[in-house]
Backbone as CSV, one residue per row, in Angstrom:
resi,resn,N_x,N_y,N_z,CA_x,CA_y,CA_z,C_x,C_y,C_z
1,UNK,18.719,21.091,-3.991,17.585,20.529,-4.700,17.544,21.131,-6.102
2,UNK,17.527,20.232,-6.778,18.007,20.576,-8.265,16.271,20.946,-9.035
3,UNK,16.037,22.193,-9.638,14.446,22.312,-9.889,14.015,21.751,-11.104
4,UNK,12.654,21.325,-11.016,12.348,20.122,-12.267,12.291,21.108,-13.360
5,UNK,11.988,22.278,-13.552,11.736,23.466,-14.807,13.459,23.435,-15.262
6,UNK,14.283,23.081,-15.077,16.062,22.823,-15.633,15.932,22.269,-16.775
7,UNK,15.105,20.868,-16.202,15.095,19.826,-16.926,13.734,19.196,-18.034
8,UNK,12.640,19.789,-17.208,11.666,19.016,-17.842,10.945,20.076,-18.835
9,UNK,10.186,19.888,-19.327,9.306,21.064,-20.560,8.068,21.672,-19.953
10,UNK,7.871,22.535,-19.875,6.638,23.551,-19.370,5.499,22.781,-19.518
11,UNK,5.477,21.930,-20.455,3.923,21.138,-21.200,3.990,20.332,-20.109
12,UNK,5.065,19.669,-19.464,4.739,18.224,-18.842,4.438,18.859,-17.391
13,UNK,5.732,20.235,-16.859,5.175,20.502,-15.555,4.615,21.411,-15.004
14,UNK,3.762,21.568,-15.922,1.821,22.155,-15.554,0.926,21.261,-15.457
15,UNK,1.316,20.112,-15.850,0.333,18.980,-15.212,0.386,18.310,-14.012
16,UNK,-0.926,18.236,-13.576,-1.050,17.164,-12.523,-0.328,16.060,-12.519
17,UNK,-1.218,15.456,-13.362,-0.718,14.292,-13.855,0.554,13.570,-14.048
18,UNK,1.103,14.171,-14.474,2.606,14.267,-15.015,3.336,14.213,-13.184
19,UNK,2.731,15.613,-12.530,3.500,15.634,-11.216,3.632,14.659,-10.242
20,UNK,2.004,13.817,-10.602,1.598,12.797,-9.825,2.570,11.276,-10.024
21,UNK,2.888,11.271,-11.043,3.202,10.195,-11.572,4.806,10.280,-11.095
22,UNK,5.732,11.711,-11.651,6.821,11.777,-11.210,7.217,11.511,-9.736
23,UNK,6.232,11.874,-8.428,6.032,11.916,-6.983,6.041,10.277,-7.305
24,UNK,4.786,9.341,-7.548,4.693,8.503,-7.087,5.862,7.532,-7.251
25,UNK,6.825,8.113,-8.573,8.186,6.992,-8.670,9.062,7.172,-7.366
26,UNK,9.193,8.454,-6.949,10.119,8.854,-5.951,9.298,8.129,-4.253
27,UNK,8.176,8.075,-4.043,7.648,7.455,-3.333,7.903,5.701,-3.488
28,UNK,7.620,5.143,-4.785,8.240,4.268,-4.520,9.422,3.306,-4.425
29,UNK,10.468,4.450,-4.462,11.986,4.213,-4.777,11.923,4.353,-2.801
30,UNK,11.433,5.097,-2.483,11.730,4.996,-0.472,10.887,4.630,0.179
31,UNK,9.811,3.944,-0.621,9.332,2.744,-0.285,9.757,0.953,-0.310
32,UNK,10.259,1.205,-1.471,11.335,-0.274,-1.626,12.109,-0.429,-0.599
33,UNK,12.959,0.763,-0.711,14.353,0.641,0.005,14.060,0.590,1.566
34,UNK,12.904,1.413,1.815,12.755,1.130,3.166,12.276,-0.248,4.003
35,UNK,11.197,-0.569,3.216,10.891,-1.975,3.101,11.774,-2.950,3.070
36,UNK,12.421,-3.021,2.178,14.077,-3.866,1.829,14.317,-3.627,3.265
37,UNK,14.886,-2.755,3.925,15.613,-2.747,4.993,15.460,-3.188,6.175
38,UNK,13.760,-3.602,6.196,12.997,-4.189,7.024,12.809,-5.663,6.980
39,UNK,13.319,-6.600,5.781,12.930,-7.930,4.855,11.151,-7.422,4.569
40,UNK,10.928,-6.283,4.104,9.507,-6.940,3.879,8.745,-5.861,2.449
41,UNK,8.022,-6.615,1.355,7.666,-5.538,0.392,6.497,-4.904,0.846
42,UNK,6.073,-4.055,-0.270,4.833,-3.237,0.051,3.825,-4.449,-0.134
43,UNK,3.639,-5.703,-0.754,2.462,-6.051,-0.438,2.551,-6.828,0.708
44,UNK,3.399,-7.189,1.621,3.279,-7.346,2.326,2.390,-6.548,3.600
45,UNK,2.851,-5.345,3.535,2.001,-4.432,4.298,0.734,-4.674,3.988
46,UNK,0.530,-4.177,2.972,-0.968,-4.584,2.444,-1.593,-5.394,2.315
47,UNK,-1.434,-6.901,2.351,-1.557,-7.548,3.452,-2.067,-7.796,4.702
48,UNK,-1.196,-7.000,5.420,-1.072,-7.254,6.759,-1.819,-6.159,7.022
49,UNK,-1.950,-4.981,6.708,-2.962,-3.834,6.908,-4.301,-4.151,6.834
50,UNK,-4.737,-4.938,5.894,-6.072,-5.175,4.955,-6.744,-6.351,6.421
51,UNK,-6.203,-7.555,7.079,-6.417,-8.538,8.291,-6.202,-7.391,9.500
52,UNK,-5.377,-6.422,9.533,-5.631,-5.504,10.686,-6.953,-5.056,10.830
53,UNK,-7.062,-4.593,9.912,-8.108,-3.899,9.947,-9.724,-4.490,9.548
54,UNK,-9.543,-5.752,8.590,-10.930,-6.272,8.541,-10.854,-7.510,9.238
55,UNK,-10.308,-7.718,9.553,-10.123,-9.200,10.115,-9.847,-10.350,8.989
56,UNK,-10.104,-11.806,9.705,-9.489,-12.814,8.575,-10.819,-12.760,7.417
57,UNK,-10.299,-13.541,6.404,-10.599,-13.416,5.246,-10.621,-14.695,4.065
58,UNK,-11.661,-14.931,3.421,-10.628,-15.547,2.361,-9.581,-15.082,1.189
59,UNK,-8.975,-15.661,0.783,-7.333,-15.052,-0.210,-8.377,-14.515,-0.808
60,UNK,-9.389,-14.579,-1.728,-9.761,-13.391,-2.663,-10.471,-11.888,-1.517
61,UNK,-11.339,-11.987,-0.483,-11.706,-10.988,0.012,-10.314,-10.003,0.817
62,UNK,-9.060,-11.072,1.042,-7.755,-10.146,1.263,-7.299,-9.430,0.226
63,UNK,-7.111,-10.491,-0.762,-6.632,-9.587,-1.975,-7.643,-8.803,-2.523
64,UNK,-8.768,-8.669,-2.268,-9.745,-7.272,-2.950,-9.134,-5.936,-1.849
65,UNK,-9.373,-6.111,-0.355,-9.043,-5.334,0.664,-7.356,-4.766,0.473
66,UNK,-6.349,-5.703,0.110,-5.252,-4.984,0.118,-5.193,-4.569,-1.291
67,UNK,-5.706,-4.344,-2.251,-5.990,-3.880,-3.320,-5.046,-4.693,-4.561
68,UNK,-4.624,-6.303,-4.622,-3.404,-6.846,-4.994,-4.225,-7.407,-6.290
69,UNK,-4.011,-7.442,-7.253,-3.632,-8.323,-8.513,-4.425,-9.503,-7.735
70,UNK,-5.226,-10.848,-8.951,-5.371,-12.034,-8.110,-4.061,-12.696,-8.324
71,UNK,-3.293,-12.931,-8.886,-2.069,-13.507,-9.774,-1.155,-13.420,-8.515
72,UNK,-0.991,-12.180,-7.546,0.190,-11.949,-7.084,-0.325,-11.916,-5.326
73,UNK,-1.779,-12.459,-5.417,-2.280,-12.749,-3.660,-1.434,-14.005,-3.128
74,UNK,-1.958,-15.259,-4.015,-1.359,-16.412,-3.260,0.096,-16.211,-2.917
75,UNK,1.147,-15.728,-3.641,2.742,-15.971,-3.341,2.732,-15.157,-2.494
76,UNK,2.025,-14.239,-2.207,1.986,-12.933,-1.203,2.055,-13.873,0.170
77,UNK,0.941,-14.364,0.165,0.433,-15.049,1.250,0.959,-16.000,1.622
78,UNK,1.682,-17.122,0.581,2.760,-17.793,0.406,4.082,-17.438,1.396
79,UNK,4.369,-15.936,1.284,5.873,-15.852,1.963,5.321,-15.338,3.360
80,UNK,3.902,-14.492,3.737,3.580,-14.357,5.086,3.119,-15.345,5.708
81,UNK,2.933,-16.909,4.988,2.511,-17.875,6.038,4.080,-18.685,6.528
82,UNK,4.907,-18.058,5.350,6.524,-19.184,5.688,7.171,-18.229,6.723
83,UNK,7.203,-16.935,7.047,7.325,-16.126,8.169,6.777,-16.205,9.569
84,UNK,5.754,-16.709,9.242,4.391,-17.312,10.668,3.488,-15.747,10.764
85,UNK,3.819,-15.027,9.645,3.095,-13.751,10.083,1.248,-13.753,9.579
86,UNK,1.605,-15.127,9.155,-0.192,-15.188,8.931,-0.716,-16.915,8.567
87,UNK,-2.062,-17.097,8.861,-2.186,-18.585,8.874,-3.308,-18.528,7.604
88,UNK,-3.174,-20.079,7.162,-4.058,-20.293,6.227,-4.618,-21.511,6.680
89,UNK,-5.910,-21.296,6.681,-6.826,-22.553,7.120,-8.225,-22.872,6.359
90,UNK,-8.164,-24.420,5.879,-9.414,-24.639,5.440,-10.727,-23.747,6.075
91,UNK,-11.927,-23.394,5.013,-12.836,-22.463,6.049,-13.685,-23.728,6.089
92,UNK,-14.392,-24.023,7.372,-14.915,-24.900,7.750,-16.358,-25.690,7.317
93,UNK,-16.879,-24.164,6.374,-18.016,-24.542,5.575,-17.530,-24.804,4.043
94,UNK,-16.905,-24.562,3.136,-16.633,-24.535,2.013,-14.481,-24.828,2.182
95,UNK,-14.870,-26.351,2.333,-13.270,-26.576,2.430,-12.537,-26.335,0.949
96,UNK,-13.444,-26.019,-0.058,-12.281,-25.378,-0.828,-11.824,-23.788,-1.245
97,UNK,-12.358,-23.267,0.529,-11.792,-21.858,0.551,-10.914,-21.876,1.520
98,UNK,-9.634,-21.187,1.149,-8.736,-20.904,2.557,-9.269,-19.149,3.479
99,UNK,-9.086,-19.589,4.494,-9.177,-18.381,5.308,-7.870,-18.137,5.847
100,UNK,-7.681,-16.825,5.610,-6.388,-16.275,5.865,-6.320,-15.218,7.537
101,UNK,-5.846,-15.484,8.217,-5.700,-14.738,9.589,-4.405,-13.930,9.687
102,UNK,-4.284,-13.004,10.856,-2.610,-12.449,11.038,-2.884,-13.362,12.293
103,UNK,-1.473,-13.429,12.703,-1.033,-14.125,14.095,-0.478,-12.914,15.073
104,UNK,-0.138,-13.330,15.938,0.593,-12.285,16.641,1.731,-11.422,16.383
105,UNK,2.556,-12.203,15.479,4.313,-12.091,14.821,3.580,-11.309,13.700
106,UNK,2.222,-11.793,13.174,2.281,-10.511,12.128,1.955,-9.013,12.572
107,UNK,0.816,-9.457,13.550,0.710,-7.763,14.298,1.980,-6.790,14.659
108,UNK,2.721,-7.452,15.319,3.955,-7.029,15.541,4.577,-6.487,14.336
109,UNK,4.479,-7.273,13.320,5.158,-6.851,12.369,4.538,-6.054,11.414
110,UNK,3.236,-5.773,11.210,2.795,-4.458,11.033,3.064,-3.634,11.762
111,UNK,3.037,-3.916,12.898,3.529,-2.265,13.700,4.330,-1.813,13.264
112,UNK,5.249,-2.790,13.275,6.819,-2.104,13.020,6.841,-1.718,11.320
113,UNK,6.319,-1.964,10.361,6.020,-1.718,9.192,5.222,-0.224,8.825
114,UNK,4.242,-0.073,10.151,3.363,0.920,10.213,4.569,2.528,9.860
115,UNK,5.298,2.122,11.198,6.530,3.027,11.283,7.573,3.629,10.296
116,UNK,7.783,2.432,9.649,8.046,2.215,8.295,7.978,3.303,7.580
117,UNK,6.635,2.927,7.182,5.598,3.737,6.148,5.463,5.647,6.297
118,UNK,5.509,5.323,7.996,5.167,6.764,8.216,6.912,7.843,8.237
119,UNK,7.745,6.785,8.396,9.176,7.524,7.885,9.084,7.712,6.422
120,UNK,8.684,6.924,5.416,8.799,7.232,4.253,7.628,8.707,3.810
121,UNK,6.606,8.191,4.416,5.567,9.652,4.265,6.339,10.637,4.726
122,UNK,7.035,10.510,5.646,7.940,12.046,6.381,8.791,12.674,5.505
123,UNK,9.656,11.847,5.047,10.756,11.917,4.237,10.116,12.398,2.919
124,UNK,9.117,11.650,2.338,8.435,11.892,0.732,7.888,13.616,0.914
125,UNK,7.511,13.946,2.316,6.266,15.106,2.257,7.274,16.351,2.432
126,UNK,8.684,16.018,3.257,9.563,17.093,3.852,9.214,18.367,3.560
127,UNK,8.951,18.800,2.026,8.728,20.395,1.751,7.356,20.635,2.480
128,UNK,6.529,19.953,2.950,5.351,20.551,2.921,4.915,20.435,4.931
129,UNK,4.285,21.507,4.996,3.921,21.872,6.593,2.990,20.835,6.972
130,UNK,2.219,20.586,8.172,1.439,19.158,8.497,-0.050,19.791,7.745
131,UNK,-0.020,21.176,7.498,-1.488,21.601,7.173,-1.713,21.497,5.876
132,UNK,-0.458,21.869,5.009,-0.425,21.299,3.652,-0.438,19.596,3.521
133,UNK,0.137,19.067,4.311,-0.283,17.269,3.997,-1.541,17.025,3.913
134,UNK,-1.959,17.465,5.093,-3.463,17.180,5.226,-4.387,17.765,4.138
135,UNK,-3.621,18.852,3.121,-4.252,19.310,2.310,-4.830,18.447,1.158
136,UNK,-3.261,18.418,0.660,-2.910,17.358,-0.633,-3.440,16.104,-0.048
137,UNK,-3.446,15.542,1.111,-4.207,14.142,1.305,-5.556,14.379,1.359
138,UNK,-6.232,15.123,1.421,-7.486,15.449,1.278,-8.517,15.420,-0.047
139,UNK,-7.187,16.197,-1.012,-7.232,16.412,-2.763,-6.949,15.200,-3.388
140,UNK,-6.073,14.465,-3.002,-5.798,13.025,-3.796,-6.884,12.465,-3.210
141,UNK,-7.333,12.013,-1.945,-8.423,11.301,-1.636,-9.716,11.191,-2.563
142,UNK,-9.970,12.736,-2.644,-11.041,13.296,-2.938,-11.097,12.895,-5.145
143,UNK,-10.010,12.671,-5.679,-9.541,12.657,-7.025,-9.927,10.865,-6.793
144,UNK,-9.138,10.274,-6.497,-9.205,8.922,-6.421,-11.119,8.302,-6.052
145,UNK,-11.401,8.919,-4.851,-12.851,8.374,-4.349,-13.645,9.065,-5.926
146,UNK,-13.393,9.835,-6.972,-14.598,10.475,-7.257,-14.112,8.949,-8.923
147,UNK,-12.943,8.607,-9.069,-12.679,7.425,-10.002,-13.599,6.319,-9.883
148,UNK,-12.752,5.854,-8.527,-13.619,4.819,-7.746,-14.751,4.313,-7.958
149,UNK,-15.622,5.243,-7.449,-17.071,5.505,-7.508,-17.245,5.046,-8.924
150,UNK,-16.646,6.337,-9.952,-16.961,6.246,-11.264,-16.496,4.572,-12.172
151,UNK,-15.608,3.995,-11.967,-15.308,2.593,-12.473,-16.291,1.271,-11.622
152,UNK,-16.356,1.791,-10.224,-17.722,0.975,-9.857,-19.415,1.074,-10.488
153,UNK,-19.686,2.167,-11.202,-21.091,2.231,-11.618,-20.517,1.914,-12.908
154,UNK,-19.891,1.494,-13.646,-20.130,1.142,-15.336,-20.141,-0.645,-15.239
């Protein structure tokens, strides 16, 4: 393991920021690839996570829940309805909303996506013990919810 102080400047790695940003490229370089290896991207998961867990939806209350761009929901949804991993159906009061469901083939295929995810967390976290994950997931949580909050009240 080659150390980032070789290469990078003292200014950049004393920052958070900087560290955060460098982690999250490497996270999503074995996130692609793992995904790739599966046929399926990250918004797909997200997606399919967001109907796990809240149930069906219309395309904008999915795409708020999986946290997607509006621009990049429909094609999303587009390639999980040509898979059968999710249905789109007129909603019965306002036929010009679609409601979006998972099917069974998508449950399944979150599972197996779930797995996925949690090899890449394994692989991304390797240096760190399960008490330190839980640490740093605690600290990013806690950084992100206090944004959150803050871009929701302005």
């Amino acid at each position: 393991m080659r150390p980032i102080d070789d290469v990078t400047p003292a200014a950049l790695r004393k920052r958070p920021g900087w560290l955060i940003g460098q982690t999250s490229v490497h996270h999503h370089r074995l996130l692609t690839a793992a995904l790739g290896a599966a046929n399926a991207r990250p918004y797909h998961y997200r997606v399919l996570a967001s109907l796990q867990e809240f149930g069906s939806g219309s395309q904008v209350e999915v795409g708020r829940h999986a946290g997607l761009d509006r621009s990049d929901v429909v094609a999303t949804i587009d390639e999980l309805v040509d898979r059968g991993l999710v249905e789109r159906t007129a909603d019965p009061i306002d036929r010009r909303r679609n409601i979006i469901s998972i099917t069974p083939a998508g449950r399944a295929q979150f599972r197996r996506l779930d797995k996925v995810l949690a090899n890449v967390q394994d692989e991304l976290l390797s240096p760190l013990s399960p008490k330190q994950r839980e640490q740093l997931t605690r600290l990013l949580s806690r950084v992100l919810e206090y944004h959150t909050d803050a871009l929701s009240e302005r």
